[in-house]
DOFIGU-395380 format. One line per 5 residues: number of its first residue (from 1); for each residue x, y, z negated of N, C-alpha, C, O. Coordinates in Angstrom, 1 decimal, always signed. Atoms other than C-alpha are relative to their C-alpha. Layout:
# DOFIGU-395380
NUM> X Y Z X Y Z X Y Z X Y Z; ...
***
This chain:
# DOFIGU-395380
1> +1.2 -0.7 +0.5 +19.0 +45.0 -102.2 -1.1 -0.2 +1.0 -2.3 -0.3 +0.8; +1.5 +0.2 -1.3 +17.0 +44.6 -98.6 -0.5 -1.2 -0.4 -1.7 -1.2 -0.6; +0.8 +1.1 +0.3 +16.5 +41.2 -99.3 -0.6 -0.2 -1.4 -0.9 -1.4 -1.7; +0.8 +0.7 +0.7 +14.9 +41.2 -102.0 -1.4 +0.9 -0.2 -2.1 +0.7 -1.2; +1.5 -0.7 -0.9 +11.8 +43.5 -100.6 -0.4 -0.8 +0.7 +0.4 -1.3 +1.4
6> +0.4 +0.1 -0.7 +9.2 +42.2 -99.3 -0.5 +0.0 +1.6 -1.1 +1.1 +1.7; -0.8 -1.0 -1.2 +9.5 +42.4 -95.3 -1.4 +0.8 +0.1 -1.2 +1.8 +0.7; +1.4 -1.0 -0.3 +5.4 +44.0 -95.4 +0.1 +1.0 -0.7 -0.9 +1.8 -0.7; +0.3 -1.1 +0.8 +6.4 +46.5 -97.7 +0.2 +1.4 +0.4 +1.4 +1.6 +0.6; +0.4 -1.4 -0.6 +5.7 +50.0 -96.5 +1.5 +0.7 -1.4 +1.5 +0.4 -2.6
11> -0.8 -0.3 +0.9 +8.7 +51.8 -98.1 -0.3 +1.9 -0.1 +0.4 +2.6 -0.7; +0.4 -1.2 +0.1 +7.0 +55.4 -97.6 -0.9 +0.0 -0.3 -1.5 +1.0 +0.3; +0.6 +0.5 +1.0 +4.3 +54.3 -99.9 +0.6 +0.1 -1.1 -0.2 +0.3 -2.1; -0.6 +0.2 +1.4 +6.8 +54.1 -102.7 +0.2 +0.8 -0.5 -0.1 +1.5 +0.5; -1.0 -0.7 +0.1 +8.4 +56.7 -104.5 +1.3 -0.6 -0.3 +1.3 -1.7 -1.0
16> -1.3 +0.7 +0.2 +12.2 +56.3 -104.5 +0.2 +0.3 -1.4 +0.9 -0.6 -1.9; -0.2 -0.3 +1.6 +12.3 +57.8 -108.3 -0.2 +1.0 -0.2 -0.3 +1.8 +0.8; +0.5 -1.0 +0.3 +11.4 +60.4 -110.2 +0.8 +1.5 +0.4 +2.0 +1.6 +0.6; -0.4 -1.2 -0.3 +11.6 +64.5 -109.5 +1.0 +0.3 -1.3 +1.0 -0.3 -2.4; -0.8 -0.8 +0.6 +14.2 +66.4 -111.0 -0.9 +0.8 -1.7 -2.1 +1.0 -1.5
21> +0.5 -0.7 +1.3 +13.1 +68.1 -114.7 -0.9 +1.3 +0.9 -0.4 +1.6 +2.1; +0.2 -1.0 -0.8 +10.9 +71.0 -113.5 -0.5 -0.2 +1.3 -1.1 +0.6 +2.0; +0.6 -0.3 -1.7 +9.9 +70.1 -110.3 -1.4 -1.0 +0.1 -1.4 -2.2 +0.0; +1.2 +0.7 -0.3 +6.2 +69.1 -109.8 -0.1 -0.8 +1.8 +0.1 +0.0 +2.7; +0.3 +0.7 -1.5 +5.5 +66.6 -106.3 -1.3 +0.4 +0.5 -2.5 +0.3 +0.1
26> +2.1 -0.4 -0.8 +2.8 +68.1 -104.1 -0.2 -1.4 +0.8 +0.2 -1.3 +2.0; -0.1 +1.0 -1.4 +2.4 +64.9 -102.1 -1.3 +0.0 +0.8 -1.3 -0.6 +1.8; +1.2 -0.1 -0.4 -1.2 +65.8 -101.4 +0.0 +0.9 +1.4 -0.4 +0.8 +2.5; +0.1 -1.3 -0.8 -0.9 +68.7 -99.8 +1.4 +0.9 +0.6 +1.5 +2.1 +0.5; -1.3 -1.1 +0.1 +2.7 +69.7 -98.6 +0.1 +1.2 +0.4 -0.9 +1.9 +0.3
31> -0.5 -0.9 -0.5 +4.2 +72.3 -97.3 +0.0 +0.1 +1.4 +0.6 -0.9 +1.7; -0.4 -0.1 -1.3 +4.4 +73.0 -93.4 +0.4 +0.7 +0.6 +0.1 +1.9 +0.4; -1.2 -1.5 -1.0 +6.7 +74.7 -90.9 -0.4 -0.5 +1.4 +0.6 -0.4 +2.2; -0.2 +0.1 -1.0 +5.1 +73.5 -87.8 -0.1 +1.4 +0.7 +0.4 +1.7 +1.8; -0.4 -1.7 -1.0 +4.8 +77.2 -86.7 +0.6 +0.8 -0.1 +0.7 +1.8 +0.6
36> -1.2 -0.9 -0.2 +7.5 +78.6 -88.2 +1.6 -1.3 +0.9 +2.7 -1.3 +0.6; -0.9 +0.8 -0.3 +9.5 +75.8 -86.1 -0.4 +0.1 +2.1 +0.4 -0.2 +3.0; +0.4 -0.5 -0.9 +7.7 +76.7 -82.9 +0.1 +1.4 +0.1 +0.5 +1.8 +1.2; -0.3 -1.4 -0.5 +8.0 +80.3 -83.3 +1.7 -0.2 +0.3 +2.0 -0.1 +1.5; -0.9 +0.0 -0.5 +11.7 +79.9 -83.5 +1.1 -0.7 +1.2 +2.2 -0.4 +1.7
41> -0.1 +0.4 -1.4 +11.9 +77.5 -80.8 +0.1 +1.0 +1.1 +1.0 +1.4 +1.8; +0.7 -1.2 -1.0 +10.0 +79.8 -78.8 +1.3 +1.1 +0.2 +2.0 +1.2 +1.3; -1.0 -0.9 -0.1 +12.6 +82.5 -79.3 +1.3 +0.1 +0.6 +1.9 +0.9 +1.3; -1.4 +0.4 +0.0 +15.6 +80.7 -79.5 +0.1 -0.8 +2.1 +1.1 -0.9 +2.7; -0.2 +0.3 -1.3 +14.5 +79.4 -75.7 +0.1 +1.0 +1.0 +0.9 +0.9 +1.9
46> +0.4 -1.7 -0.5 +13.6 +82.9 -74.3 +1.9 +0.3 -0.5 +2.7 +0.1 +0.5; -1.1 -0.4 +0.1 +17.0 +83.9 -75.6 +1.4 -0.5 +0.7 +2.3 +0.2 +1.1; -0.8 +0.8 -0.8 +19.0 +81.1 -74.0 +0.0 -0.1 +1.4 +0.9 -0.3 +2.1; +0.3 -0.2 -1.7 +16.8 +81.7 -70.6 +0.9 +1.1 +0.6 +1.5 +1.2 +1.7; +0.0 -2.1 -0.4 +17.6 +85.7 -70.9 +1.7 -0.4 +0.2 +2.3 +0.4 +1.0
51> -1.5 +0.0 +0.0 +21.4 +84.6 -71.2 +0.6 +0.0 +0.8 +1.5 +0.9 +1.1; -0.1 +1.3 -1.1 +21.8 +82.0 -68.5 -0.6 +0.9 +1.0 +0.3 +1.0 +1.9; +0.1 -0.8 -1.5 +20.0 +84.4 -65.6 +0.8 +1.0 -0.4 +1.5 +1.3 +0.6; -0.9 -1.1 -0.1 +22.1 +87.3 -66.9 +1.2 -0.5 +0.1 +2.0 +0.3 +0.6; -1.6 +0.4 -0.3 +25.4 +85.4 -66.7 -0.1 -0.6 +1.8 +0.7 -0.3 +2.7
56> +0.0 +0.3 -1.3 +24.4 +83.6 -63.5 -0.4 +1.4 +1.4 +0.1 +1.4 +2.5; -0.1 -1.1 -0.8 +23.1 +87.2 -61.8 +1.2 +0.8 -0.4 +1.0 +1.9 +0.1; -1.1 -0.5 -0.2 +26.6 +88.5 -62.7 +0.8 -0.5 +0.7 +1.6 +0.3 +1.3; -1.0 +0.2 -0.7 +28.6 +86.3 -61.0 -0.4 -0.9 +1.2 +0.3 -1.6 +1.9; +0.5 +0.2 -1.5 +26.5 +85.5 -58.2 +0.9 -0.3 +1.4 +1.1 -1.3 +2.2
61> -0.9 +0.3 -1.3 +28.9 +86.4 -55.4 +1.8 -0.8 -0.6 +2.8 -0.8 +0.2; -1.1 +0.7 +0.2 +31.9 +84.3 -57.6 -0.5 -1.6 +0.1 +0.3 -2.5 +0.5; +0.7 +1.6 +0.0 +29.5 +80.8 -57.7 +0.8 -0.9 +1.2 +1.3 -0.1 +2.1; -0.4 +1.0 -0.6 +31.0 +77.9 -55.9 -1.0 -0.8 +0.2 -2.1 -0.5 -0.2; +0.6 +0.9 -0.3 +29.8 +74.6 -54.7 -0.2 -0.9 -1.4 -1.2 -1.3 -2.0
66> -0.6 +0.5 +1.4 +32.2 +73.3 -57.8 -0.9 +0.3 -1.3 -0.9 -0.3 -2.4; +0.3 -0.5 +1.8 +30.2 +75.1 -60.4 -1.6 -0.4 -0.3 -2.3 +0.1 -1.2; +1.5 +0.7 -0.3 +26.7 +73.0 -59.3 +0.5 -0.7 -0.9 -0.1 -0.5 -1.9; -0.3 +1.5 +0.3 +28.5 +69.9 -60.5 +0.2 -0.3 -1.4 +0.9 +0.5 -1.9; -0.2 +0.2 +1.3 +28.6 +68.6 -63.9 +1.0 -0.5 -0.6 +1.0 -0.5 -1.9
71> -1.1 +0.8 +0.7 +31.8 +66.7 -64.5 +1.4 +0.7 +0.8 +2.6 +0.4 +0.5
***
C-alpha cells in the first residue's frame, strides 16, 4: 500500500475515512489539554519531589556509598 502513494504526499492532510454515525469532525478548531497536561504535570512532579526528600530524610543515617550508584 506505501508504494503506491506518492512519496510528497503529506499524509496529515488526508483524512483516513470517515467519522463514525453521529460524530461531527471539529478539525478547525480542536479541543486542547495543554494546561490541563501542565497542571497535572506540575502536580504529579511536586508529589514525586515531596516523596523522594521524605524517604531520603528518613533514612538518612542508613544511606551508603552503594545506594549513590545506579546498577
Amino acid at each position: 500500500m506505501a508504494d503506491q502513494l506518492p512519496p510528497d504526499l503529506d499524509l496529515c492532510a488526508i483524512p483516513s475515512g470517515p467519522p463514525p454515525p453521529g460524530v461531527v469532525p471539529n478539525l478547525v478548531d480542536p479541543v486542547n489539554l495543554r494546561s490541563s497536561i501542565i497542571a497535572v504535570s506540575a502536580v504529579m512532579t511536586a508529589w514525586s519531589a515531596i516523596f523522594t526528600f521524605a524517604r531520603l530524610y528518613n533514612n538518612k543515617d542508613k544511606l551508603k556509598w552503594a545506594d549513590c550508584k545506579s546498577s
